[in-house]
N, C-alpha and C positions, 0 to 999 in steps of 0.2 A: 450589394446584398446577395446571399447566397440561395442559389436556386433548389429550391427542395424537390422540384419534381423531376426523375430520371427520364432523362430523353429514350427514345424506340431502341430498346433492346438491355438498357441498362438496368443492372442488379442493383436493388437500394438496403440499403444495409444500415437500421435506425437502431440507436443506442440509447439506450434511456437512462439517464443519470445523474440526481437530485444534485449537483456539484457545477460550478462553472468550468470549469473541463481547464485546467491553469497548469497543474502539477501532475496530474493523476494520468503516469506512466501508464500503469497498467490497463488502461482503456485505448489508451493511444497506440498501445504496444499489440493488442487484441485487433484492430480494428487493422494496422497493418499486418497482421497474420492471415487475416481474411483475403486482402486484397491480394496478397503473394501466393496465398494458395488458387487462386480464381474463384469464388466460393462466389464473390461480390464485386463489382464494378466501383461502386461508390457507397461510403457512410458518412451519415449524417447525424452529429451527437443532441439529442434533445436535451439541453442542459436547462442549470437554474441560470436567470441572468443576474450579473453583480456591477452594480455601477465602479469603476468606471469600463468596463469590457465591454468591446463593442455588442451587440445582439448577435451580427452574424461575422463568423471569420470563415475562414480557409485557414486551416493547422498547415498543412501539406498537400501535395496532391490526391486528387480523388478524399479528400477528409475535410470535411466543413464539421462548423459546430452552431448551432443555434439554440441563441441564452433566450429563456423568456422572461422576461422584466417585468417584474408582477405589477399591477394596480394601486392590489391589497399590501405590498411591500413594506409601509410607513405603517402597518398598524401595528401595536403591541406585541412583545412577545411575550402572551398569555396564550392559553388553550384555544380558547375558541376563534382568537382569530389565526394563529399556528394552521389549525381547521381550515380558516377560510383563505389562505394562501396556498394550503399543499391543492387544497381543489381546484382552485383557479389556475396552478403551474399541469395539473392534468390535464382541466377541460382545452387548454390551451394547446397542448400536445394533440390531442388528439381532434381536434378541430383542425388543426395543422397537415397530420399525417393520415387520419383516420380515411382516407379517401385514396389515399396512394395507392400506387405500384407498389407492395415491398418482399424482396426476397426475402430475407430475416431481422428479424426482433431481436435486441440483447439489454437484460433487461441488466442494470448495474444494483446491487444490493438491494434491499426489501423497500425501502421507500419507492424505487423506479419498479416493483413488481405488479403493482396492483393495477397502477394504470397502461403497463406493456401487458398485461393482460386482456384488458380490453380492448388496446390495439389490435393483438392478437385475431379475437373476435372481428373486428371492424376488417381485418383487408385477408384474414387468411393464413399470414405469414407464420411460418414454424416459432416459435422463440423459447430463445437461451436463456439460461438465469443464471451469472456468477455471481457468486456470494463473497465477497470479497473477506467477510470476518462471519466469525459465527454470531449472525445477527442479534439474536434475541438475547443473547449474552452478553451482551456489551458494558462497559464500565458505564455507573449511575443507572441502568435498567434495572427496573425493578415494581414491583405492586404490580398498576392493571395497566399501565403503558407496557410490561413485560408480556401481561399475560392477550392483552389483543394485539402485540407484537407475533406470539407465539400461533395462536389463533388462525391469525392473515397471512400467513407466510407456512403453515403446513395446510391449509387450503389453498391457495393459489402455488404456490410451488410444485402442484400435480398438474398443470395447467402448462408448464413448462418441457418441454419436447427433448433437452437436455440440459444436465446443469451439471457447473463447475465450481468449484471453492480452492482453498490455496493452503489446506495441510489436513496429512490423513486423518487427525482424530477429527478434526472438524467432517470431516466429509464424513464416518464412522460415525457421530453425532446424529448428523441427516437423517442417514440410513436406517440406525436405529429409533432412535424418535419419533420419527414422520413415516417410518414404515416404505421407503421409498427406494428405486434401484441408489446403490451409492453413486453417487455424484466422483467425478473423474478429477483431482487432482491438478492444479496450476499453480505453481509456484511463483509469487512475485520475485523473479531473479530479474534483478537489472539487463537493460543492455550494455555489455561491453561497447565503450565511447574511448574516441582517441581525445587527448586534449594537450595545449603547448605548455598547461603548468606544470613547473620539475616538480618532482616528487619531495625536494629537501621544502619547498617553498612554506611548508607548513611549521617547519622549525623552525624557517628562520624570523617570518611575520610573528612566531608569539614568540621568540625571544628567545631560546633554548640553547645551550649552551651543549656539545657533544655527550657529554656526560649525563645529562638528564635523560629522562625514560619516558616518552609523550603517552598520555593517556587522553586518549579523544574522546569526547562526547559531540556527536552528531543531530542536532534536533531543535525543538523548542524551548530555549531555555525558561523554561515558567514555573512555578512551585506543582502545580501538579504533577510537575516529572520528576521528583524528588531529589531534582537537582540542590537543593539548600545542604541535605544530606549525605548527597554526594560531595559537595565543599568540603562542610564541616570535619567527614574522614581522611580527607585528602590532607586540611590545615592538621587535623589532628598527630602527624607522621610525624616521628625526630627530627630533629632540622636538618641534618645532613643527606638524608633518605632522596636517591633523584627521582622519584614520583612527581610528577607536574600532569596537572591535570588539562585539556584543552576545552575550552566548551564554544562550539560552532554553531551559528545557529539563532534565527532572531529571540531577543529576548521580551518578554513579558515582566521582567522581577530585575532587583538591582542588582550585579553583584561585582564585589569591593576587587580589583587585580592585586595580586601579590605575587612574591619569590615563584608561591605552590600553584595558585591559580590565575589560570589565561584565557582571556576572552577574545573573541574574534568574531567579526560580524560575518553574516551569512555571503556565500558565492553563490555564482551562478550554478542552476541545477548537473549543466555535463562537467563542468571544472571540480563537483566536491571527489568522485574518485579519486583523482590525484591530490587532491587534500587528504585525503585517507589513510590514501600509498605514504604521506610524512610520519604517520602515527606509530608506534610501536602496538600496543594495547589500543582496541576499541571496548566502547561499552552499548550492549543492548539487554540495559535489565526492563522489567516490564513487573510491576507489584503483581500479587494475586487475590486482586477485588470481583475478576470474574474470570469465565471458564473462556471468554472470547481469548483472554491472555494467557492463561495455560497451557492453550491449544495453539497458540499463533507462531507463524514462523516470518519473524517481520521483515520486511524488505530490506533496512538497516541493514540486518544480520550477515544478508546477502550482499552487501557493498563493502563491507567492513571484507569480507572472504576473498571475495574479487581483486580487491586491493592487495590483499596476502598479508592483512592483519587479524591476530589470535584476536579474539574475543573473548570479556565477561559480560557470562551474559545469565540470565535465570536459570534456575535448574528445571525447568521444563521437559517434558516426554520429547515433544517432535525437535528442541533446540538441541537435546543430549542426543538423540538419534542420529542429527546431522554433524555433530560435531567430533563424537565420542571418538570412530572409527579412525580419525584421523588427529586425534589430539590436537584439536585447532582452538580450545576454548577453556576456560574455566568457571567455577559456576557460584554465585552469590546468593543469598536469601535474606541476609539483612546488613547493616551497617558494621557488626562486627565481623562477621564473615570478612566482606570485602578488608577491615582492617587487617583481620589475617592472612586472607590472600598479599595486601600488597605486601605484607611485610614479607612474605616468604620469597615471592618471586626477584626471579632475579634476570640476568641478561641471557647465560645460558637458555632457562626457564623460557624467556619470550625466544629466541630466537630457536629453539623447536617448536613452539606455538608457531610462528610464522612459516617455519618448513612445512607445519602440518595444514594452515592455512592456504598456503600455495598449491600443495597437493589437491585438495578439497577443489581447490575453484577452477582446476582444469577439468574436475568432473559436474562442473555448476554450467548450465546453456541457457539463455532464455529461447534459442531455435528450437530445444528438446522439449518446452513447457508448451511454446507457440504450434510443436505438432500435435501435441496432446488437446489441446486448443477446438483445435480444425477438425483434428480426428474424432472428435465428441461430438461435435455440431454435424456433420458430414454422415456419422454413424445413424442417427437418428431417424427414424421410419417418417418423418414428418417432412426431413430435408431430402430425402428418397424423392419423394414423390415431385419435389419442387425444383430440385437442384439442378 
């Protein structure tokens, strides 16, 4: 079991965030930026718990996380008991921590605000609020879940001592709508990871013959991601056109292997970069059902760079920003598009995308995001007095 209370001298550093903490870099990635900087001794992630994950791990060192395994868990997902889970995963938090030692609070997107706020209150402690996406904008919000999303999150987010989000209109958004200092800017950019898989290994498990032209999809394959779509234009191509598509990535939805399309089940989280590095073409389109995705600059995006793969990706402000200058990308808005795209491109065509991609990700650091990070918390007249 993991010991939550910090022994005589130790900095506690509690994260609050509605998620059983499994995949989600970007927390893990934060929390050792803390600890490299000395900000913090020790953090402890107040998570949801999900059977079958234990209650309490050890991620690493000085990093525990502890899930709480609701009661209310078995009841319906309808409203009112919805209600009566997220309250019980609070009162439970703070029954927990509300007593402690804590040097800082971080509160993880709008669900984990309400009740790091009241921690707040309860021990004292400064707290941070990254906004991982532009919360109240998100795909399917909408009516009056929008509007007491919108509510709860510009009153308590003045409650918070510093706050970060992860692309400028977003943060521009903040500032202007909530009337607030702008929020500082972190970009979800990977950690550069070494791994033993070659880089061909991606052509060779789907099958690809030299001649073909691998077009990757990274992700969940499910009909919400408009992956049916994406087939369909892919099969649609002349038959001798080497377009082959790859989709990685666990699926939700059936789909048939052909000549054109290759399915491949999901790798392990450090092994998919050098999946990536096989790819010729990546894909990070994103619909425009809300502003959360016109403004986002997705992590994907960021792996796909890393690797020294061109991108199609939406024609988005902050994606064309990052891409433009360096001609590392090309840009889609619906299924003809994209048929015109592939039919134009060519090998030349991708391999200046990929020169221009490589140039891009020498100027791409998650150490550059993780000082901006530190630097924001650390700035803060609240961490002054504590620090």
């Amino acid at each position: 079991m993991v010991d939550t209370d910090p022994s005589a001298g130790d900095r506690l550093n509690v994260h609050v965030i509605m998620s059983p903490v499994v995949n989600d870099s970007r927390v893990i990635k934060e929390a050792r930026a803390l600890l490299k900087a000395d900000l913090v001794d020790r953090v402890v992630f107040a998570a949801l718990g999900d059977e079958p994950l234990p209650q309490h791990e050890t991620l690493e060192s000085n990093i525990d996380v502890v899930r709480f395994r609701l009661r209310t868990r078995k009841l319906p997902r309808r409203l009112l008991p919805q209600i009566l889970k997220y309250l019980e995963w609070c009162a439970r938090i703070l029954t927990s921590f509300g007593s402690k030692k804590i040097t800082l609070i971080v509160a993880h997107d709008l669900e984990a605000l309400p009740v790091a706020v009241l921690l707040k209150w309860l021990t004292g402690a400064p707290l941070h609020y990254d906004a991982h996406e532009l919360e109240v904008h998100r795909a399917g919000m909408s009516g009056v879940q929008q509007r007491l999303a919108w509510c709860t999150e510009r009153t308590l987010c003045r409650f918070a001592d510093s706050q970060t989000t992860v692309s400028d209109s977003i943060a521009n958004w903040y500032a202007s709508r909530y009337r607030i200092p702008k929020p500082a800017v972190v970009r979800n950019i990977p950690e550069r990871v070494d791994t033993t898989v070659p880089e061909a290994h991606l052509r060779e498990v789907a099958g690809l013959d030299a001649q073909d032209i691998a077009f990757l999809y990274v992700g969940a394959v499910s009909p919400q991601r408009g992956i049916q779509a994406l087939i369909d234009t892919f099969e649609g191509l002349p038959e001798k056109h080497p377009a082959r598509l790859v989709l990685l990535g666990p699926r939700t939805m059936q789909v048939k292997e052909t000549d054109r399309i290759r399915v491949l089940d999901p790798v392990p989280h450090d092994e998919v970069p050098s999946w990536i590095a096989g790819a010729d073409v990546g894909f990070s389109i994103l619909d425009d059902s809300c502003l959360n995705h016109i403004y986002a600059l997705p992590n994907k995006l960021f792996q796909y760079i890393l690797a020294g793969v061109p991108v199609i990706a939406s024609p988005y402000p902050e994606i064309q920003t990052l891409l433009d200058p360096y001609g590392a990308g090309w840009y889609v808005s619906d299924p003809d598009a994209l048929r015109e795209l592939l039919l134009r491109l060519d090998r030349p065509s991708i391999e200046q995308g990929k020169a221009g991609a490589r140039q891009l990700a020498t100027r791409l650091s998650w150490e550059d995001e993780a000082e901006s990070f530190v630097a924001t918390i650390s700035a803060a007249p609240a961490w002054q007095r504590v620090g």
